[in-house]
N, C-alpha and C positions, 0 to 999 in steps of 0.2 A: 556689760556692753558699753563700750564707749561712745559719746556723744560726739557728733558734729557741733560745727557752725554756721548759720545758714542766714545767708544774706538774702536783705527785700532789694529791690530796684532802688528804692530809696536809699538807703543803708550802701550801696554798693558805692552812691556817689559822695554818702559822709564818709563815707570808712571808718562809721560806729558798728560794731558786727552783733548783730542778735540774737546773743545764747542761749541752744534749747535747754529746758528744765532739766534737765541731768548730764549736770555735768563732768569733765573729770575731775575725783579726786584723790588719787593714788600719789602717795608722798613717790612711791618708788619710780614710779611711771613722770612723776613731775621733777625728778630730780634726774634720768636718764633722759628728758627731752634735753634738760637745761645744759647741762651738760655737752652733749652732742651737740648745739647748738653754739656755744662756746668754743666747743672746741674746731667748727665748722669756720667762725667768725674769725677763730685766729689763725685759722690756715690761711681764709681771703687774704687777710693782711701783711702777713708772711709772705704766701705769694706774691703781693702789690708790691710789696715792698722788695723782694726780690728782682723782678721784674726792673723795677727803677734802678737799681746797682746792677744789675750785670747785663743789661740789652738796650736798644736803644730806644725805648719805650718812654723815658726822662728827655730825650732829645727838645720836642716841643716844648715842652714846660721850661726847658732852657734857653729856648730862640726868645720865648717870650717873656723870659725877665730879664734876658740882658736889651729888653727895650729902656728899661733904666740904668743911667749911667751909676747912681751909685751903688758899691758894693753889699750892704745893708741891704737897699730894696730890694738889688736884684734876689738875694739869698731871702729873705721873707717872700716876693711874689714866688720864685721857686716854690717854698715851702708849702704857701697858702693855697696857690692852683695842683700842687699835687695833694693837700691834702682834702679839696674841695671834690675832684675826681673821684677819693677814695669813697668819703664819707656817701657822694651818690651813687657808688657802685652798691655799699652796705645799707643804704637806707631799706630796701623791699626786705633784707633778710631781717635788719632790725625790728622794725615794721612787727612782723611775722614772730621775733622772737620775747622782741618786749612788751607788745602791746597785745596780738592775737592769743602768744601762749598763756600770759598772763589772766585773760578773758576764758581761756577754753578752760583754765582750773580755776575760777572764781578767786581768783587774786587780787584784781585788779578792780580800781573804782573810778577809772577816769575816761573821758570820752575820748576820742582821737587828737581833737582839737587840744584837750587838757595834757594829751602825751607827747603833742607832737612843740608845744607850747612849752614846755617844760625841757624838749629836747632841745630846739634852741637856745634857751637860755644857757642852760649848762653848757653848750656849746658855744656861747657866747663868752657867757665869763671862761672858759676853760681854753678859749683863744686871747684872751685877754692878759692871763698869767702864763699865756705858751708863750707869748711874743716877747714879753720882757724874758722869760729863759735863755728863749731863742735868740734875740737880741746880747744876751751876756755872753752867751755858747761861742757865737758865731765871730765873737769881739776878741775872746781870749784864741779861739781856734786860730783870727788871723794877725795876731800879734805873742803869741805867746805856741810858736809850734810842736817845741816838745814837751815843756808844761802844762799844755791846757787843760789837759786832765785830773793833774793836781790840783789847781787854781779853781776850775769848777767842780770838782768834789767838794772844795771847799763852801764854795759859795751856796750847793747845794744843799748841804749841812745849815748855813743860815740861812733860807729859804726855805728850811722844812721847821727849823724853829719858829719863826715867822708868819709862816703858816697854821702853824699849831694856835697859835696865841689868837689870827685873826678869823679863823675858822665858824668860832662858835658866835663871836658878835659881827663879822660883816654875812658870810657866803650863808653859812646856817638861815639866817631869817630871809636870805633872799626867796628862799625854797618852800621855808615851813614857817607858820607863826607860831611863836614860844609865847609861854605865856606861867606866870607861878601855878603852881599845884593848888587848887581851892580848898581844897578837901583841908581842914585845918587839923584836925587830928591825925591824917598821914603825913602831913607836913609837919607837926612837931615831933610822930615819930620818926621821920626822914633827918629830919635836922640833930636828931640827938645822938643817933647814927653816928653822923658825921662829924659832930663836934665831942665824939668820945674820945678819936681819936689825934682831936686836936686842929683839923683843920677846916680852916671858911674858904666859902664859897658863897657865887654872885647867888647862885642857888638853884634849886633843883625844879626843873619845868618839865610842861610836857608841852611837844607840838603835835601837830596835827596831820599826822600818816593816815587819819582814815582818807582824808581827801584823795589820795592815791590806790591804796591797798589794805588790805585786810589783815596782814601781816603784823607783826608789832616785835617792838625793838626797843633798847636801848644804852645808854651812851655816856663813858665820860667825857669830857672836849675842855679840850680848851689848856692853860699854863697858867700858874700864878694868880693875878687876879680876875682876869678872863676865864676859870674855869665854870664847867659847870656842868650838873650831872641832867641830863635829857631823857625823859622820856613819852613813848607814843602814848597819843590818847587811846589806840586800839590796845595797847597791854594796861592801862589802867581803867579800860571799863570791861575786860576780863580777866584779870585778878583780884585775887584779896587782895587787903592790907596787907598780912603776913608775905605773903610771895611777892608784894611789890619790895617789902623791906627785903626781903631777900637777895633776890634781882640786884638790888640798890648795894647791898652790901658787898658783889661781885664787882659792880661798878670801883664800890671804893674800894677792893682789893688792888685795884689795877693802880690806885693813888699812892697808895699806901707800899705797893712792891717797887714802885716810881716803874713800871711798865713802861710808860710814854715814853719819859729818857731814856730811857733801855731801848726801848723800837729807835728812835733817831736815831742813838748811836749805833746801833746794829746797822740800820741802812743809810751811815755814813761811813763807815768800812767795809761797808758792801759793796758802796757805791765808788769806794777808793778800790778797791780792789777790780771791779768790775769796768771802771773808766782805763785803768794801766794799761788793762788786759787790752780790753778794746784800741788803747793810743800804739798798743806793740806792731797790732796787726793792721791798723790803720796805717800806720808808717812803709810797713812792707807791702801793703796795697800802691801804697802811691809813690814809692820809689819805682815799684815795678813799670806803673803807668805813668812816669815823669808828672806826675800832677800835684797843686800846691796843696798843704792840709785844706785851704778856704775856696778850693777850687769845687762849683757847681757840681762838676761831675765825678768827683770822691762824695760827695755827700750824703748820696743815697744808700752809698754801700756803709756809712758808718751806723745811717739808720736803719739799717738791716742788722747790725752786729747788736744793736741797744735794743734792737726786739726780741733777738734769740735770744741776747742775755738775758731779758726778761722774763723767757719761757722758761731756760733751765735754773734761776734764781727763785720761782714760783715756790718750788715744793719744801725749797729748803726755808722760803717767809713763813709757807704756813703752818711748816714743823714748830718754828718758834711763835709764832702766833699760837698752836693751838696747847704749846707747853704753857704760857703766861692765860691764857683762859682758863686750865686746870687750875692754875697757883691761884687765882680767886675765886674759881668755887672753892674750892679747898681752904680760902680764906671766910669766903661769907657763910660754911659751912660752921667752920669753928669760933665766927664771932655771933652767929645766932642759933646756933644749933638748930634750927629750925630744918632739919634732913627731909622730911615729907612734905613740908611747902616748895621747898628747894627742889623734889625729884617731881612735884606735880607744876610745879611753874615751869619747867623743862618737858615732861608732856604734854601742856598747853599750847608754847610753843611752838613746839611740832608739828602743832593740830594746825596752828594759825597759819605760821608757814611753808606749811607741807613738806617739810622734811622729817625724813626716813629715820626710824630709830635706829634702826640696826645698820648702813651702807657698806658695802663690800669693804674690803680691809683698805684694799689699792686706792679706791675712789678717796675714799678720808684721807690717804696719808698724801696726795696728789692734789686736790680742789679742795679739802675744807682748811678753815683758817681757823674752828672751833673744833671740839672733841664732838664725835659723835651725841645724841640725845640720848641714847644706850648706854654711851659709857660714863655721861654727865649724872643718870641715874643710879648707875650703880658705884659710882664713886661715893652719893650719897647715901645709898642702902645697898650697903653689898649683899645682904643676905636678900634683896627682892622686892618690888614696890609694895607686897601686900605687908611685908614687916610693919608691925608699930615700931613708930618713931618710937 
């Protein structure tokens, strides 16, 4: 039977919601909310965003930035008041999709206050690196008009470099606090790991995901001398040793295949190919409607084109996402042989974060960015979990 959630009077006006003792937790049933929910969220947006390119729905939003004379602000207040619109049209569903669904499958460790605190922020800094893009976009769009697609491909390329290098020591600790590994005996088997194969690092932490969730993760980050391999305190106070070094060894599969370089330049020829496309049909857009590339009201229709292309760019990231996930199990499989820590650190997993071992075939090849936990298992024991290693 599945569980409600059932709000006091009190409760209704924190909008902390008080879950009864049984709740949901069906990986299948939590990965078909999410889903649909997802998928519900990108239609909103889709639509908004349609809406503002082909109706006169952007009209407002346009009287009132050309109350600034300059070009720049007007195209930022544009941006900022329709994105400000959007974000409250989403908030009841986010609301409901981030913070309630999260609660009704005991995912979730934070109070309203703690999500909605946290959703600012990131919304804060994630406006703070939009405007300097936006800002570059909007400078090459109105000086460079059949270029600027080239030129911001490019630019986009060092801005994702850039990114990568500042990720793990500024945005990282805004979020979570890192901190070394105590445990001194898994840290020198962590370190020897790593230094088998020859390379240093600032070194390997764990931060603090229980604050949030119950879930557990983790991560390599970071380039050069900024890297560093991360993990949650919720997967190292349910693992062994062995499955951590495990885990850790997948980590350094992805160092060691040089992954990371491989993802940038993937989606810097993605993004080259994906901007041409978009600058062809943006041209035949606005020849038709006599409007300038930097013109307010071509704008919206380009940000319609970089949304779709995002949708049907989706399935083909997490094809190659979930082919370099194989390529380091399949690494940390054969640099520890350790196959039964391996296929039970991937049941654990599961447990933690409610995902399905087995998911329809479409679903995985569609939403996951990793190989199913089915098939991460039997890669490691094909003949079956009850085999001895």
């Amino acid at each position: 039977m599945q569980s409600e959630i059932s709000f006091s009077r009190r409760e209704l006006f924190s909008f902390t919601p008080q879950l009864s003792l049984h709740q949901q937790t069906s990986p299948d049933l939590y990965l078909k909310r999410k889903i649909t929910l997802s998928l519900i969220s990108l239609a909103i947006t889709l639509a908004y965003l349609g809406g503002l390119a082909f109706t006169h729905f952007k009209d407002p939003f346009i009287k009132l930035a050309w109350i600034a004379q300059n070009r720049y602000l007007q195209f930022l207040i544009f941006v900022i008041l329709a994105d400000i619109v959007l974000a409250g049209v989403k908030f009841c569903f986010d609301y409901y999709a981030d913070f309630v669904v999260e609660h009704r499958f005991n995912l979730s460790n934070q109070t309203f206050t703690q999500w909605l605190f946290r959703k600012l922020k990131a919304a804060l800094i994630g406006s703070i690196i939009g405007i300097i893009l936006l800002l570059v976009f909007y400078f090459l769009l109105m000086n460079f008009h059949r270029m600027w697609w080239l030129l911001f491909a490019a630019f986009f390329f060092i801005f994702q470099v850039l990114a990568a290098q500042l990720f793990p020591t500024v945005i990282l600790p805004m979020f979570y606090k890192l901190k070394p590994i105590s445990d001194e005996g898994l840290q020198s088997r962590l370190s020897t790991l790593v230094e088998r194969f020859g390379y240093k690092m600032s070194g390997v932490f764990s931060f603090d995901l229980s604050r949030e969730t119950r879930k557990a993760n983790a991560a390599l980050t970071g380039l050069g001398k900024s890297r560093k391999i991360i993990i949650s305190d919720t997967l190292l106070e349910n693992f062994t040793q062995e499955e951590i070094e495990v885990v850790l060894a997948h980590e350094l599969g992805h160092l060691v295949k040089h992954h990371m370089i491989k993802g940038i330049i993937l989606s810097a020829i993605t993004s080259l190919i994906g901007f041409f496309v978009m600058a062809q049909i943006y041209l035949s857009y606005r020849l038709w409607y006599h409007l300038a590339a930097y013109d307010l009201f071509a704008i919206p229709f380009l940000a319609f084109m970089l949304a779709v292309f995002g949708v049907l760019s989706m399935p083909l990231g997490n094809f190659y996402s979930r082919r370099i996930e194989n390529e380091a199990d399949l690494f940390a499989l054969d640099t520890t042989g350790m196959r039964r820590e391996f296929a039970e650190s991937m049941r654990k997993l599961g447990k933690l974060n409610l995902t399905p071992e087995n998911p329809p075939a479409w679903i995985e090849k569609i939403f996951f960015s990793h190989p199913s936990i089915g098939a991460r298992i039997k890669a490691a024991l094909p003949a079956g979990l009850g085999e001895q290693a």
